[in-house]
C-alpha positions in Angstrom: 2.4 1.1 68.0 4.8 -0.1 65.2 4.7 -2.8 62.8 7.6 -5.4 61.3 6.2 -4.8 57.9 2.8 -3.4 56.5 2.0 -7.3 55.7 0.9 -7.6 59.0 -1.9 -4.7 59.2 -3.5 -5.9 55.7 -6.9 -7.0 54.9 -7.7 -10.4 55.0 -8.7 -10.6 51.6 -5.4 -8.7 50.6 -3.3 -11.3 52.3 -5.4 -14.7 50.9 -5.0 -13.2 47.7 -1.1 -12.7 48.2 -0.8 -16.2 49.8 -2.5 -18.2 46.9 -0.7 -16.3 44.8 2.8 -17.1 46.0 1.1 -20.8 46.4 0.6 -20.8 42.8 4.1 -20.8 42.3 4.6 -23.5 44.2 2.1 -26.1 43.5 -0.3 -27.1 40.6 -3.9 -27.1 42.1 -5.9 -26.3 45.0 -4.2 -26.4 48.0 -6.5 -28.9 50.1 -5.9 -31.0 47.2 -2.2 -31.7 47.9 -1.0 -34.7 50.8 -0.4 -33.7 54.2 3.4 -35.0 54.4 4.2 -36.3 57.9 7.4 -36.0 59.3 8.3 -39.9 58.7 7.1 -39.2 54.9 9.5 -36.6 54.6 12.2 -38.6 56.6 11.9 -41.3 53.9 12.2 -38.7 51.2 15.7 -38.1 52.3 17.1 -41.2 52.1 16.0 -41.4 48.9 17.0 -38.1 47.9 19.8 -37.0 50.3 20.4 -34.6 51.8 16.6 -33.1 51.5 14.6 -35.3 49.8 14.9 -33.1 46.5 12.8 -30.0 48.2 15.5 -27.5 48.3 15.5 -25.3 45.1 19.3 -23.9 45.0 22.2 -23.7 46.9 22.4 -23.2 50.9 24.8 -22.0 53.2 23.9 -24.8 56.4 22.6 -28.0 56.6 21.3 -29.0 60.3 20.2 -32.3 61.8 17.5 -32.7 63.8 16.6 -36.3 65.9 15.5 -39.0 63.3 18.0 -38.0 61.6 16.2 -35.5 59.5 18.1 -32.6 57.6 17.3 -29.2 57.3 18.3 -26.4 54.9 19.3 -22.9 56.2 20.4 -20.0 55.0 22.1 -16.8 56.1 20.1 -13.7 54.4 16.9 -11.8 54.3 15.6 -13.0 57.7 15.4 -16.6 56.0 13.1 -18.3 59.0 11.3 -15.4 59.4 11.8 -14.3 63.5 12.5 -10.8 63.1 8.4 -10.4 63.6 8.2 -12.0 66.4 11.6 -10.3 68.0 9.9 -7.0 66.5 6.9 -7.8 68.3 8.8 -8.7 71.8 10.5 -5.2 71.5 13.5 -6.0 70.5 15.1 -3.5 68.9 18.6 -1.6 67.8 19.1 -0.8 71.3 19.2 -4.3 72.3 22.3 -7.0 73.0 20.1 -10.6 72.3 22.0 -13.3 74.7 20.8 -16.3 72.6 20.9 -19.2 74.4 19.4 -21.6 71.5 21.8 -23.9 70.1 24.2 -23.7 67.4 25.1 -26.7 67.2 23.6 -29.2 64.5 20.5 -27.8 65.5 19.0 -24.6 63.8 17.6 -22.4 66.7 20.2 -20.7 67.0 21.0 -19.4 63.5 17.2 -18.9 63.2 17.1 -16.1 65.7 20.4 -14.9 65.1 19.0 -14.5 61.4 15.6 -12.4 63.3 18.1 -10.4 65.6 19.6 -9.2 62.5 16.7 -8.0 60.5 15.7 -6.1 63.8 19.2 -4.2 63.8 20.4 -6.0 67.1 23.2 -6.9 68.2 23.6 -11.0 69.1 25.8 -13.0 72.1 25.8 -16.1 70.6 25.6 -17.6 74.4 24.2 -21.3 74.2 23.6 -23.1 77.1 26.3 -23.9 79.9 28.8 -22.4 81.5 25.9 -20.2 83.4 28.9 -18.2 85.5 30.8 -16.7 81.9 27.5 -16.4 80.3 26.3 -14.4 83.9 30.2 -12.2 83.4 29.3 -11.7 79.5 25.8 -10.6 80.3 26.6 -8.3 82.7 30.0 -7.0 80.6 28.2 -6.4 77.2 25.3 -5.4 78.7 22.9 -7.8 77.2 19.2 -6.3 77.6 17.2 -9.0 75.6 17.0 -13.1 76.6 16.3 -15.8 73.7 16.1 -19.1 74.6 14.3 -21.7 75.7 11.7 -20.4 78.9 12.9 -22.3 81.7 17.0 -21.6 81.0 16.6 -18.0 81.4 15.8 -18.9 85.2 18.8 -20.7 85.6 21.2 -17.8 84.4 19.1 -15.9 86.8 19.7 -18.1 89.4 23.0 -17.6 89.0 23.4 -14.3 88.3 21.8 -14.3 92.0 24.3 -16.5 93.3 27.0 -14.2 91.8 25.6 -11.5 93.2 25.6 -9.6 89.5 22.5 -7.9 88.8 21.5 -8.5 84.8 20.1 -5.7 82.8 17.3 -8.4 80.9 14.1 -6.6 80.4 13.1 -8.6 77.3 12.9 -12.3 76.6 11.7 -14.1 73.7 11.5 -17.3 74.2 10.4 -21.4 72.2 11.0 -25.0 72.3 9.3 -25.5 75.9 6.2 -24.5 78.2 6.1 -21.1 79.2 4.2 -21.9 82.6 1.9 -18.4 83.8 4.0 -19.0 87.2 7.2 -18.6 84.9 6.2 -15.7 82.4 5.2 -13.8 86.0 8.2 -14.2 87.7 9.9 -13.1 85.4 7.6 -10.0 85.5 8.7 -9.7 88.8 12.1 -9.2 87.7 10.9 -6.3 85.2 11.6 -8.9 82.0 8.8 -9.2 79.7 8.4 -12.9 78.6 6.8 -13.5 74.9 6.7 -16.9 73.0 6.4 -18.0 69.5 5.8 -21.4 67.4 8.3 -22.9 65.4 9.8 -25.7 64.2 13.0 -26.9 62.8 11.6 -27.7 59.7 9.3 -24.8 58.8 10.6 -22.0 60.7 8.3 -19.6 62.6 4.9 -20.4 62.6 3.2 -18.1 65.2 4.1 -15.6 67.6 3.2 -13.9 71.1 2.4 -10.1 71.1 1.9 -8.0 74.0 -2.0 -7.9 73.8 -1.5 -11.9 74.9 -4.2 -13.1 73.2 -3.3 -16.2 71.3 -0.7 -16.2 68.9 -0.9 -14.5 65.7 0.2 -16.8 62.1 3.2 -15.5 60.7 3.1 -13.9 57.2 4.6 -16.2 55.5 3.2 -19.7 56.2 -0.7 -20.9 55.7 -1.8 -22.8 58.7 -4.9 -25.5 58.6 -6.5 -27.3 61.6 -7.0 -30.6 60.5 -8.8 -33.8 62.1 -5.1 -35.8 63.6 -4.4 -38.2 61.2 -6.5 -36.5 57.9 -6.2 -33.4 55.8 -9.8 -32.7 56.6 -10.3 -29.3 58.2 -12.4 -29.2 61.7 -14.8 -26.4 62.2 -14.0 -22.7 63.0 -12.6 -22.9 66.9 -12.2 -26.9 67.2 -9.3 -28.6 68.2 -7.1 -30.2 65.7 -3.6 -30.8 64.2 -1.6 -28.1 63.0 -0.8 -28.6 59.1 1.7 -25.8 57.9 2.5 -24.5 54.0 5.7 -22.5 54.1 5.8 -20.3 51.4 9.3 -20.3 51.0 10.3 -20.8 47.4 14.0 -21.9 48.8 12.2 -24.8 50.4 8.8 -25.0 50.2 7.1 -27.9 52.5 3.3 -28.2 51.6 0.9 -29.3 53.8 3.9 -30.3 56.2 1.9 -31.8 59.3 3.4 -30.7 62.8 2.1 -33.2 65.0 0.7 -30.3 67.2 -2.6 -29.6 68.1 -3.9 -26.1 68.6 -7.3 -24.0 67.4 -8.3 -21.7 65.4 -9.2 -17.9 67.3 -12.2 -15.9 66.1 -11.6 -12.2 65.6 -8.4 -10.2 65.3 -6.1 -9.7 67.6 -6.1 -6.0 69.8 -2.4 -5.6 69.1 -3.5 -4.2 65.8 -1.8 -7.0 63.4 -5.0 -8.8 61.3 -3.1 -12.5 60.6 -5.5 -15.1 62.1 -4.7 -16.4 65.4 -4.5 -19.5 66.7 -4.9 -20.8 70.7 -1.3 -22.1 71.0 0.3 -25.4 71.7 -2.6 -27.7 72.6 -1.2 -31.3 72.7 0.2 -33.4 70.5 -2.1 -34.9 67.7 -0.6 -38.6 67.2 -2.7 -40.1 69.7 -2.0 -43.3 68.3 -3.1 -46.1 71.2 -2.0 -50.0 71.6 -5.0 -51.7 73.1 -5.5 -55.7 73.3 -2.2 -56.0 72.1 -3.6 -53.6 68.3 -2.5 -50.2 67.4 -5.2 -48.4 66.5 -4.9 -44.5 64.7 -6.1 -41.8 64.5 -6.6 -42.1 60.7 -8.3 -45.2 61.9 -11.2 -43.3 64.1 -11.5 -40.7 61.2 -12.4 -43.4 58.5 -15.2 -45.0 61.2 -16.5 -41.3 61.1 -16.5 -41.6 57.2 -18.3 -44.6 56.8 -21.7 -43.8 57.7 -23.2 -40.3 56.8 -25.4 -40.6 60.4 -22.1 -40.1 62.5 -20.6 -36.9 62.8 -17.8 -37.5 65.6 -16.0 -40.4 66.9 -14.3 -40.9 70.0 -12.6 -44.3 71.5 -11.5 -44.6 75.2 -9.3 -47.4 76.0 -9.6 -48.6 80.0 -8.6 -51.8 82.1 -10.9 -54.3 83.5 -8.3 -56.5 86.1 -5.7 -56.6 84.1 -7.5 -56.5 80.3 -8.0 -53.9 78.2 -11.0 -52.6 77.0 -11.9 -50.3 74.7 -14.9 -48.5 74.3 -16.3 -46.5 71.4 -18.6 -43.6 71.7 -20.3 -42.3 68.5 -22.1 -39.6 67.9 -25.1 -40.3 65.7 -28.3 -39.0 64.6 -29.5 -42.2 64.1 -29.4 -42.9 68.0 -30.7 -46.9 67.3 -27.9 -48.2 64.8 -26.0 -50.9 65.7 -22.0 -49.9 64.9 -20.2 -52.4 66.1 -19.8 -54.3 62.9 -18.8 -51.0 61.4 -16.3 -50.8 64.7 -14.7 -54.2 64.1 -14.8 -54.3 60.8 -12.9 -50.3 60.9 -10.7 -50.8 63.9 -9.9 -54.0 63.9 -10.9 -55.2 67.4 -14.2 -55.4 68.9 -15.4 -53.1 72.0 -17.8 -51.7 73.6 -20.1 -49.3 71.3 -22.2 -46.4 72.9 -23.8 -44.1 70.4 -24.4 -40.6 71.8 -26.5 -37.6 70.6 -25.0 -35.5 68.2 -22.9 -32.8 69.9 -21.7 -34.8 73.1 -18.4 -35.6 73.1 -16.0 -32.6 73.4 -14.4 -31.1 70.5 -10.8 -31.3 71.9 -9.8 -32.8 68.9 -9.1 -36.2 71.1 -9.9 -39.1 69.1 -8.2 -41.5 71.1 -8.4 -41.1 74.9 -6.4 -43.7 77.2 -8.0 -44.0 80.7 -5.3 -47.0 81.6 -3.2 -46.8 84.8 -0.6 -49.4 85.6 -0.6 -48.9 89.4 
């Protein structure tokens, strides 16, 4: 079996000394010690600062938007966003013709695994999405043996290719930026393609990555990945659910403690591929669970400071239903002082009143759910 790079068979305490020292060049302190920046922070940072809020250190060759409108910085060498590992890890190789379907177009997928095609000594269709029939000729003409794109646009090329009656020569696809359903990765097994996914974002890059032992998805090299409770920079325990806070150790453009928004988990053990990064469980919901009930917003942030208040609680959890047509919310606590009355600590914390159910300590499931709404308008 071969590697990317000999970074990803080192020893864990080998790689969190390499980490916190490239961190050390980045920041001043400890690294829990820093703010998570949210996406709106950093989208607040550029219009202060255009065009990226004063993070980028030097000069770059592209500048990309992404919805908001937020900015981001690109550049064209040294595998900048760091996909070649997971391309690597998909099998593609020097042999391979990569018909990338991601965008080029104001949006960065594209360049990004253009730029991981490269440092894998491929060769690259820059395809992006429509006109399925000249991408199906192209395909077929160049021989194009390796699919990136999004998962479910790969069937559609298929689809066509089938309606052409052209018969593809795709036996690799590495795929992002949508669900990778088990029916979809096994069709596509039928077909003799093998389907791997990876983590990214526009912002930081690659995150984590698929490898053929499917079992979870193993951190990149070069980004530090917390699991925090939504709405805090407070870690959850080893193998809870919680938002995904990402350092990218990228002195070009370093975003610290950048919080995704994503929820995912922590993996115990290594992986069976052979690579030792940790792993995380993959793409587990999205963290802002933020709720309007009786009219109120009430935050995450919100349910974590209830949690803080009182050193008997140790988890927090608040359901929001309909009685007729009124809301109600309920709050269930875990406690180990099963007789307090919280529901002064509720009002005063969340600014409405509900119903308040304290619960034994270890009852409420650590899906990393702090706000759960139950409401159906049927």
């Amino acid at each position: 079996m071969s590697f990317f790079d000999a970074l990803e068979t080192r020893s864990q305490d080998q790689r969190e000394a390499d980490q916190s020292k490239a961190l050390a060049g980045l920041i001043d302190g400890a690294l829990a010690d820093q703010p998570v920046l949210r996406k709106s922070e950093l989208g607040d940072l550029q219009k202060a600062t255009p065009p990226f809020g004063g993070l980028v250190k030097g000069k770059v060759e592209h500048v990309f938007q992404s919805p908001g409108p937020l900015y981001e910085p690109g550049r064209t060498g040294a595998d900048w966003w760091r996909f070649g590992r997971f391309l690597h890890a998909a099998g593609v190789g020097v042999e391979d013709v990569v018909h990338n379907c991601f965008g080029y177009h104001l949006t960065p997928a594209g360049m990004m695994f253009e730029n991981g095609a490269r440092a894998v000594g491929a060769t690259v269709l820059p395809a992006g999405t429509g006109q399925t029939e000249l991408q199906v000729q192209a395909a077929a003409h160049l021989g194009s043996t390796a699919y990136a794109g999004t998962p479910d646009y790969l069937q559609v090329i298929l689809d066509k290719a089938d309606e052409m009656g052209v018969t593809l020569g795709f036996t690799k696809a590495a795929v992002s930026g949508g669900a990778l359903f088990p029916a979809m990765r096994q069709s596509y097994a039928d077909r003799g393609i093998a389907c791997l996914q990876c983590y990214a974002t526009a912002d930081l890059g690659h995150i984590a990555y698929e490898t053929p032992a499917m079992e979870g998805m193993v951190l990149d090299e070069g980004v530090i990945v917390e699991i925090v409770t939504p709405g805090t920079g407070d870690a959850v325990p080893m193998g809870d659910v919680g938002e995904v806070v990402v350092t990218a150790l990228n002195p070009d453009y370093p975003l610290i403690r950048f919080a995704t928004g994503d929820m995912s988990a922590f993996m115990t053990g290594v992986s069976p591929c052979g690579r030792t990064g940790p792993r995380i469980k993959g793409w587990m919901g999205r963290a802002d669970q933020t709720t309007k009930i009786k009219g109120m917003f009430v935050r995450p942030e919100q349910v974590a400071a209830l949690v803080a208040k009182d050193a008997a609680i140790s988890r927090a959890r608040v359901i929001a239903t309909r009685e007729g047509t009124a809301d109600v919310m309920t709050v269930r606590i875990e406690s180990s002082d099963g007789g307090a009355d919280y529901s002064g600590l509720v009002q005063e914390t969340l600014k409405l009143r509900g119903v308040v159910e304290v619960v034994a300590p270890g009852s409420l499931p650590k899906d990393g759910v702090l706000i759960e709404d139950q409401r159906t308008y049927e």
